[in-house]
MOPAC internal coordinates of N, CA, C and O (Angstrom, degrees):
PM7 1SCF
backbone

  N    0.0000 0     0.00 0     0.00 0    0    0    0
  C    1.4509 1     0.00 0     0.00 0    1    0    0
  C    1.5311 1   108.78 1     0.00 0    2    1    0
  O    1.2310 1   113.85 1   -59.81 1    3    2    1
  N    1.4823 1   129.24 1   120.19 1    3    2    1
  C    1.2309 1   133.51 1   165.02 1    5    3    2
  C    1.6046 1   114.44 1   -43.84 1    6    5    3
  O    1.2310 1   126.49 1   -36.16 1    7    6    5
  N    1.7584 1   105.12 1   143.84 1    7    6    5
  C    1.4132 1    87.31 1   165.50 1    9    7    6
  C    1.1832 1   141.35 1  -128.58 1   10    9    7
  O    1.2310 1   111.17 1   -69.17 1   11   10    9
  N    1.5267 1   134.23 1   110.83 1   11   10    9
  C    0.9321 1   129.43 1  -145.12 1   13   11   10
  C    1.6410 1   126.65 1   -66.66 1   14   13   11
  O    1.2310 1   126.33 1   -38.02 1   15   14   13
  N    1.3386 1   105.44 1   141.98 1   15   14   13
  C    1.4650 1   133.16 1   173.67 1   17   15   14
  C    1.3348 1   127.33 1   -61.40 1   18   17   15
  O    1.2310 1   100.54 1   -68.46 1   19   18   17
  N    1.0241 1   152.90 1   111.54 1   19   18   17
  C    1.3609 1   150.13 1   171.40 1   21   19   18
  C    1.1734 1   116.49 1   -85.55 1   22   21   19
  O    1.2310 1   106.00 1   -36.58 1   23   22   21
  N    1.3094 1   143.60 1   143.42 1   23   22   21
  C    1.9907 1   154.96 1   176.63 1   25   23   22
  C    1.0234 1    86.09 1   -38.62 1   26   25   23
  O    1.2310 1   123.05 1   -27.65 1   27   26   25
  N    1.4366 1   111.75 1   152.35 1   27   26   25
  C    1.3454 1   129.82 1   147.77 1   29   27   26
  C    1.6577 1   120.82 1   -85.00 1   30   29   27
  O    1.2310 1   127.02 1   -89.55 1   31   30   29
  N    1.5540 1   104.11 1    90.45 1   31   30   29
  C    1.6972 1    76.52 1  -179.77 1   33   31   30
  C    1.2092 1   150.59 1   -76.06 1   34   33   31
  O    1.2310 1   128.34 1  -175.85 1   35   34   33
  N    1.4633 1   101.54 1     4.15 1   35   34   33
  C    1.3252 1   127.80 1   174.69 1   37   35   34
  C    1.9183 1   107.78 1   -64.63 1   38   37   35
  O    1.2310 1   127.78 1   165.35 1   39   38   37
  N    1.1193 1   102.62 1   -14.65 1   39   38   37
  C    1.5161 1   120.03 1   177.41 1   41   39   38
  C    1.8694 1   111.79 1   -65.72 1   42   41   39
  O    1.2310 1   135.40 1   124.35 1   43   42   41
  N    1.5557 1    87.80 1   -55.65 1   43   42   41
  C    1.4595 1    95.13 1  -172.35 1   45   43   42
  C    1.9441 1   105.58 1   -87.64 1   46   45   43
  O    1.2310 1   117.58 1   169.27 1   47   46   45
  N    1.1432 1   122.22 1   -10.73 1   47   46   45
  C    1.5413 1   133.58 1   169.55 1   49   47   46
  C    1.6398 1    93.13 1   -78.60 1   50   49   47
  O    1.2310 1   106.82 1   150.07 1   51   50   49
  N    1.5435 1   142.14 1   -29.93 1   51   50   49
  C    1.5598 1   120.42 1   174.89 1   53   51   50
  C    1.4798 1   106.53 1   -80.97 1   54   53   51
  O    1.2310 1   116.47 1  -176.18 1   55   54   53
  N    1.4514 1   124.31 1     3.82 1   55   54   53
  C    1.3573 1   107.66 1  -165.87 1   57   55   54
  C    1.5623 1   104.19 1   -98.72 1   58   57   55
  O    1.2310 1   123.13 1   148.73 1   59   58   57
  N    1.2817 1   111.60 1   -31.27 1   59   58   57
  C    1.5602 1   124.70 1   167.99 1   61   59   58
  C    1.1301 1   117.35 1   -73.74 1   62   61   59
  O    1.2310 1   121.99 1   166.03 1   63   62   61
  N    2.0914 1   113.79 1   -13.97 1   63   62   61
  C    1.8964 1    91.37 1   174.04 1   65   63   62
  C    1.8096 1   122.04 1  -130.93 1   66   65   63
  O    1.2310 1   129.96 1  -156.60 1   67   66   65
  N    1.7918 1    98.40 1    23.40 1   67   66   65
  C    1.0374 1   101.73 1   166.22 1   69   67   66
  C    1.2667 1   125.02 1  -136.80 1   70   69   67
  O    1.2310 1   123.39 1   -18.03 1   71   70   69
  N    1.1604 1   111.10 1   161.97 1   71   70   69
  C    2.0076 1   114.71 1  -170.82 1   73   71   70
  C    1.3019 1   107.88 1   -96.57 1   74   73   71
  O    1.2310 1   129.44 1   -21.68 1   75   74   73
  N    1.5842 1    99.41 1   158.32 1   75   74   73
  C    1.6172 1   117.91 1   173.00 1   77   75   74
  C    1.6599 1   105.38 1   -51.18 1   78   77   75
  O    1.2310 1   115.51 1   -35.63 1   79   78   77
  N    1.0748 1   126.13 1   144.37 1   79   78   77
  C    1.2522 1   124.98 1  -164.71 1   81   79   78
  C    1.6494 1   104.06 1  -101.21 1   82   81   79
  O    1.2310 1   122.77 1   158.46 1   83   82   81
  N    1.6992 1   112.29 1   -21.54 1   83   82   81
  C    1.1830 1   107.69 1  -141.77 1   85   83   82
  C    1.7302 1    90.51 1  -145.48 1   86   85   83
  O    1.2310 1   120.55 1    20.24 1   87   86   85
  N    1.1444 1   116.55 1  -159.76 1   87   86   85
  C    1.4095 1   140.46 1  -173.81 1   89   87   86
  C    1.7470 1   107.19 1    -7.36 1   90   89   87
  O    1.2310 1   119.34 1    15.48 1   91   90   89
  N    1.7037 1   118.86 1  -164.52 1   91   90   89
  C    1.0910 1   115.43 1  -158.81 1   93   91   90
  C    1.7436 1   131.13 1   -50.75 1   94   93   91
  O    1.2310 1   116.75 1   154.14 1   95   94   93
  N    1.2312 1   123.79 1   -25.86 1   95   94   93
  C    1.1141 1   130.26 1   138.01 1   97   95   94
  C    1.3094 1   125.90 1   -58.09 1   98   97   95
  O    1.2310 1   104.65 1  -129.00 1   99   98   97
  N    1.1164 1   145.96 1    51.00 1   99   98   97
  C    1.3549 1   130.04 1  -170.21 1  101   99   98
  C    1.5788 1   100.52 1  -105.98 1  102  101   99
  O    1.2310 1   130.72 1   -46.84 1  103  102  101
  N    1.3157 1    96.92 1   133.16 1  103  102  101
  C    1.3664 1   107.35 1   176.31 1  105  103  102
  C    1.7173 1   110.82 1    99.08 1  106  105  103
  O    1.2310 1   114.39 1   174.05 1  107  106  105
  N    1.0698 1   128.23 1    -5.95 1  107  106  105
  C    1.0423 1   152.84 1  -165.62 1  109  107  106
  C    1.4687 1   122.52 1  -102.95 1  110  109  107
  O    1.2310 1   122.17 1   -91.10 1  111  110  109
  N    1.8056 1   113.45 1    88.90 1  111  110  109
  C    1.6233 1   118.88 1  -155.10 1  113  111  110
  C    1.3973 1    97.26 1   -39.65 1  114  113  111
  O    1.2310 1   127.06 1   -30.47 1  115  114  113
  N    1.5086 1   104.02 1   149.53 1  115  114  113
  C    1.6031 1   120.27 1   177.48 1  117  115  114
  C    1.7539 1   114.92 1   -61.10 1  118  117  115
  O    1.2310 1   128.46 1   162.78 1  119  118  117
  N    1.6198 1   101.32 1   -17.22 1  119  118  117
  C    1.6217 1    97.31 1  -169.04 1  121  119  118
  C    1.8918 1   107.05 1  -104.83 1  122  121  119
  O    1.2310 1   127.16 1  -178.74 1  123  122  121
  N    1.5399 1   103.84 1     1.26 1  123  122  121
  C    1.3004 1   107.24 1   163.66 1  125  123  122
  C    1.7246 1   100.70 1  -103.26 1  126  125  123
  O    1.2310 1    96.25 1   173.51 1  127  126  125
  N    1.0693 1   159.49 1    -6.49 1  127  126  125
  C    1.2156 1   148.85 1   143.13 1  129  127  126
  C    2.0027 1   111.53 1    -1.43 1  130  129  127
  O    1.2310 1   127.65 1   -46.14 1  131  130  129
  N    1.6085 1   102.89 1   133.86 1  131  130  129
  C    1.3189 1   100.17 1   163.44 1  133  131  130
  C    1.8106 1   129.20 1   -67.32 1  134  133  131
  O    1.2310 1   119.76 1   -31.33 1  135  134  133
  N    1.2089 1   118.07 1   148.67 1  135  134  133
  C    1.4888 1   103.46 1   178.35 1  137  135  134
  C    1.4132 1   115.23 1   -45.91 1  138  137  135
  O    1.2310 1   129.94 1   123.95 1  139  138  137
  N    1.9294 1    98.44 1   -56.05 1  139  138  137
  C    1.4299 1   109.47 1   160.50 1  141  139  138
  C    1.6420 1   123.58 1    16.69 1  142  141  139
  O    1.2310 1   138.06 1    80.24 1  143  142  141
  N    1.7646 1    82.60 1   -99.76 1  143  142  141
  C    1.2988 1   117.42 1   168.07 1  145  143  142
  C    1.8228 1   117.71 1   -13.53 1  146  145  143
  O    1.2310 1   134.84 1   116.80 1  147  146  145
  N    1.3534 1    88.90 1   -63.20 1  147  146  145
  C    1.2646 1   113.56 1  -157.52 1  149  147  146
  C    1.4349 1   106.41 1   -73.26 1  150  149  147
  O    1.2310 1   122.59 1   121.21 1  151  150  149
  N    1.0653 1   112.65 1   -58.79 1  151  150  149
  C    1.8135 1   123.91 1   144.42 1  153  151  150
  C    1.7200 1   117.87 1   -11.21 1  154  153  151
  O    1.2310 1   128.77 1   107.72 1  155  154  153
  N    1.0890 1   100.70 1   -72.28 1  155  154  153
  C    1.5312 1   117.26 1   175.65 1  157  155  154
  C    1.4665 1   119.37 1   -57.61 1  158  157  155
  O    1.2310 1   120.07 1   154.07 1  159  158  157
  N    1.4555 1   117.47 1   -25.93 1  159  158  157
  C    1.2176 1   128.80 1   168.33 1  161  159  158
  C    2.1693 1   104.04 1   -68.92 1  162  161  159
  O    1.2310 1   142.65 1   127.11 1  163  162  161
  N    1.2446 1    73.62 1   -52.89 1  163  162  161
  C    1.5010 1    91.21 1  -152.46 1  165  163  162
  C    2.0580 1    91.97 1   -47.87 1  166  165  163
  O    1.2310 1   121.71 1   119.00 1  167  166  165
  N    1.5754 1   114.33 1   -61.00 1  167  166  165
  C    1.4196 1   117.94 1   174.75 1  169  167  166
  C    1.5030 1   114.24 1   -53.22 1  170  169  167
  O    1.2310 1   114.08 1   139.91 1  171  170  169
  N    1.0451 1   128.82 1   -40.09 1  171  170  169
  C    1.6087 1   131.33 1   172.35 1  173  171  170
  C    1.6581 1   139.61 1   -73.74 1  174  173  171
  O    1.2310 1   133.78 1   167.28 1  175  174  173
  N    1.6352 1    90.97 1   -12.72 1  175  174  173
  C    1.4876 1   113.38 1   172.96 1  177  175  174
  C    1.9676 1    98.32 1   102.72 1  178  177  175
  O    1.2310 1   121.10 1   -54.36 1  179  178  177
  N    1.4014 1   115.50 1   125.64 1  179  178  177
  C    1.2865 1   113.93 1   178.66 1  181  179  178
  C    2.0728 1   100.88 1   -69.28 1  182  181  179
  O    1.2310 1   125.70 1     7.70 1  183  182  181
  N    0.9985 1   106.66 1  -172.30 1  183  182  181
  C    1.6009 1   117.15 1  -175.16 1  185  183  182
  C    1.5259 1   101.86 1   -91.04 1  186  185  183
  O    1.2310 1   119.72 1   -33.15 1  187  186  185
  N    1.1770 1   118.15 1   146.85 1  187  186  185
  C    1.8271 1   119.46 1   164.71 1  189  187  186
  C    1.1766 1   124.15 1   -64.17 1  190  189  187
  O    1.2310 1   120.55 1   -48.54 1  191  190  189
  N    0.9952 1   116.56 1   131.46 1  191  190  189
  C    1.4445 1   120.27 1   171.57 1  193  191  190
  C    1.6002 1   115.92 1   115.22 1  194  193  191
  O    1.2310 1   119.64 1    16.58 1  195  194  193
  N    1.2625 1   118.29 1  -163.42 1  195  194  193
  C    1.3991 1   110.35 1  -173.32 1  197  195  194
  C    1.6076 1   110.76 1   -74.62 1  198  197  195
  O    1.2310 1   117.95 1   144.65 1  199  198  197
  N    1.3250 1   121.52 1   -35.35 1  199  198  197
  C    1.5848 1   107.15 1   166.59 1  201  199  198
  C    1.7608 1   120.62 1   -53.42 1  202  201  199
  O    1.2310 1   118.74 1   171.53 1  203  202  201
  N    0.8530 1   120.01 1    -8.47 1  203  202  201
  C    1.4436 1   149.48 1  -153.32 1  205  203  202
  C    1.7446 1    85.13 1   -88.69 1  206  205  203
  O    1.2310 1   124.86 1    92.99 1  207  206  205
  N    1.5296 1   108.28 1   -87.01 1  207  206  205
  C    1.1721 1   114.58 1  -176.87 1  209  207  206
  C    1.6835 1   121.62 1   -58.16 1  210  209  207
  O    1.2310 1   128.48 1   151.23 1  211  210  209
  N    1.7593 1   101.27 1   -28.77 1  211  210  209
  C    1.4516 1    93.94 1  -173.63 1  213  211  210
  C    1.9617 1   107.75 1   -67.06 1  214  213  211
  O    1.2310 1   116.46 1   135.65 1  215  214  213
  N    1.2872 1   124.33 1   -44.35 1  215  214  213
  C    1.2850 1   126.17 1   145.68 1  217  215  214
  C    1.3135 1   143.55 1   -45.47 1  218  217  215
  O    1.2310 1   121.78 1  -179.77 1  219  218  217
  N    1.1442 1   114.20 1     0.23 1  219  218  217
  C    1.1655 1   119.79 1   161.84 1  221  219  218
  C    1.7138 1   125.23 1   -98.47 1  222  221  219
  O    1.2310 1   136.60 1   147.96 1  223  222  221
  N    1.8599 1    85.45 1   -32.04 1  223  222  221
  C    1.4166 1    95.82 1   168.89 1  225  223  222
  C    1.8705 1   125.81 1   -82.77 1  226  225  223
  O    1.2310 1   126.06 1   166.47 1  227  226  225
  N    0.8066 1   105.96 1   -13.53 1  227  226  225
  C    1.4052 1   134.40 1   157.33 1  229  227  226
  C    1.5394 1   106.89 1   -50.15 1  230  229  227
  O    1.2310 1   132.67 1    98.62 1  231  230  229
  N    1.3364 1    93.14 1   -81.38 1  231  230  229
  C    1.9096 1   103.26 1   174.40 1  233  231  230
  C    1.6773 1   116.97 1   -32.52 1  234  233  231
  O    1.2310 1   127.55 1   111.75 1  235  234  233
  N    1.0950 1   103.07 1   -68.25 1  235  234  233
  C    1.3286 1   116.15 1   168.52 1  237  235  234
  C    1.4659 1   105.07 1   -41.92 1  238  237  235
  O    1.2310 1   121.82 1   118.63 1  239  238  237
  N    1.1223 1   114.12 1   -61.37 1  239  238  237
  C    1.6762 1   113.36 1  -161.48 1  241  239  238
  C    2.0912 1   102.52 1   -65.63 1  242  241  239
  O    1.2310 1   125.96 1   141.20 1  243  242  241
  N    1.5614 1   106.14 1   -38.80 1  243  242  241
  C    1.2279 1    95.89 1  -174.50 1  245  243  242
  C    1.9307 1   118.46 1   -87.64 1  246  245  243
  O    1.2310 1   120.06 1   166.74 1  247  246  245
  N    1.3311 1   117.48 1   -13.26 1  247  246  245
  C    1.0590 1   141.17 1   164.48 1  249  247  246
  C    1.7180 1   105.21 1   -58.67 1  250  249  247
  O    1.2310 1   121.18 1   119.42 1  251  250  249
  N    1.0882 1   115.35 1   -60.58 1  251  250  249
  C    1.7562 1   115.56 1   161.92 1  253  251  250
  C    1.1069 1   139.59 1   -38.53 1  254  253  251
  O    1.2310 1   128.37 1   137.11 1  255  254  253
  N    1.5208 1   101.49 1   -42.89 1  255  254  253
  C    1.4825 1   102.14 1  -178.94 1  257  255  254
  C    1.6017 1   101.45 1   109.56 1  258  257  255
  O    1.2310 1   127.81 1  -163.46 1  259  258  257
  N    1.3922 1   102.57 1    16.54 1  259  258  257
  C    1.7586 1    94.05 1  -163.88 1  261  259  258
  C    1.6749 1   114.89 1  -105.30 1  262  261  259
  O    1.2310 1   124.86 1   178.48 1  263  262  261
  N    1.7522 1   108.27 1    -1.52 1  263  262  261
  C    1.5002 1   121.38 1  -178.69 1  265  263  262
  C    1.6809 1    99.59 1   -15.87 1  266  265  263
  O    1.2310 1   125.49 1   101.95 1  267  266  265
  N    1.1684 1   107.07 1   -78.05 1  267  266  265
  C    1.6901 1   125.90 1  -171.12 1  269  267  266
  C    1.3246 1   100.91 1    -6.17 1  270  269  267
  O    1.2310 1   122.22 1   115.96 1  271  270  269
  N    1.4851 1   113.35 1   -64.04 1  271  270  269
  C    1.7506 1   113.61 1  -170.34 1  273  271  270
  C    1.5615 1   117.75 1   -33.72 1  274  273  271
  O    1.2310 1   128.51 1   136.89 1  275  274  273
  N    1.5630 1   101.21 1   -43.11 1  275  274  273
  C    1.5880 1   104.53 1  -167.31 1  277  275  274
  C    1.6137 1   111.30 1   -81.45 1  278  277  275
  O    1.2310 1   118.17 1   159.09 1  279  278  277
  N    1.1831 1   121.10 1   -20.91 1  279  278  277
  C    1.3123 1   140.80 1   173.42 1  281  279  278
  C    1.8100 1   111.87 1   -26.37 1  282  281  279
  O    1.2310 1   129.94 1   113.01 1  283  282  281
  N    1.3896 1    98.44 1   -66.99 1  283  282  281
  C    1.4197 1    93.64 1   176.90 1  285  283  282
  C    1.7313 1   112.02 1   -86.52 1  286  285  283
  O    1.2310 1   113.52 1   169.50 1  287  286  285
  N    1.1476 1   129.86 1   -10.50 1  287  286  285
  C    1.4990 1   110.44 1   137.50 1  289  287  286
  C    1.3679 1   133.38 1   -60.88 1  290  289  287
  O    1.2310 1   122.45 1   154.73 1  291  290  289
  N    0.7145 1   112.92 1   -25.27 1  291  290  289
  C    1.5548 1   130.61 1   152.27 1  293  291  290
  C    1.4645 1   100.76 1   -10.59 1  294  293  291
  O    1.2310 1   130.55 1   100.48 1  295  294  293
  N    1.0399 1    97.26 1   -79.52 1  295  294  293
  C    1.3469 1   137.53 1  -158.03 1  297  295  294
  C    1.6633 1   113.12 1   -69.76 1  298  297  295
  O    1.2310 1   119.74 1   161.95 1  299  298  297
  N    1.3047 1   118.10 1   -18.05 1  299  298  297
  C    1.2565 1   130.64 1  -163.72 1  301  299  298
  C    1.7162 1    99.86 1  -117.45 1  302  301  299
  O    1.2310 1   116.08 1   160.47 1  303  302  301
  N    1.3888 1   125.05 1   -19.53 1  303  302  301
  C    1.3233 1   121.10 1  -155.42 1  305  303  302
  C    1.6027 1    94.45 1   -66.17 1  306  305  303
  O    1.2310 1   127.21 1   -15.36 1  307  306  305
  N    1.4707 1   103.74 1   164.64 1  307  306  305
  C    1.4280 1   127.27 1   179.13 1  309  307  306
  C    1.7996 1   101.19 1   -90.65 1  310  309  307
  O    1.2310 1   130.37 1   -38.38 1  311  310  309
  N    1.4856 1    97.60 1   141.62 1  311  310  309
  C    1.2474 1   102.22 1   179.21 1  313  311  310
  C    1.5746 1   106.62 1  -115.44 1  314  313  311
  O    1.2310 1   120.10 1   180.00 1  315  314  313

């Protein structure tokens, strides 16, 4: 029997407490990012590495309809 995996939520807690590192957003938490943005990543290839995935998972999450989730992390992130 396979065994199943659970989310990392520590995944969706980096998206509420760190910033774009780089280009026109910079500085700009990853979970306020435009869809746009995210879009443009998504057709152009996201970046390697874990910013890579944290934007991609983002995409996914804001492409869904699923923003809401992060909302009350929002609210919890470390400053």
């Amino acid at each position: 029997m396979a065994e199943q995996t659970q989310p990392d939520p520590g995944i969706l807690l980096d998206l509420v407490q760190y910033k774009m590192p780089f280009g026109k957003y910079k500085d700009v938490l990853l979970c306020d990012l435009p869809v746009s943005y995210l879009e443009w990543f998504q057709r152009e290839g996201f970046p390697k590495g874990k910013l890579g995935m944290q934007l991609a998972t983002l995409y996914e999450i804001k492409i869904n309809g699923l923003g809401y989730l992060l909302e009350p992390l929002k609210k919890k992130r470390r400053y």
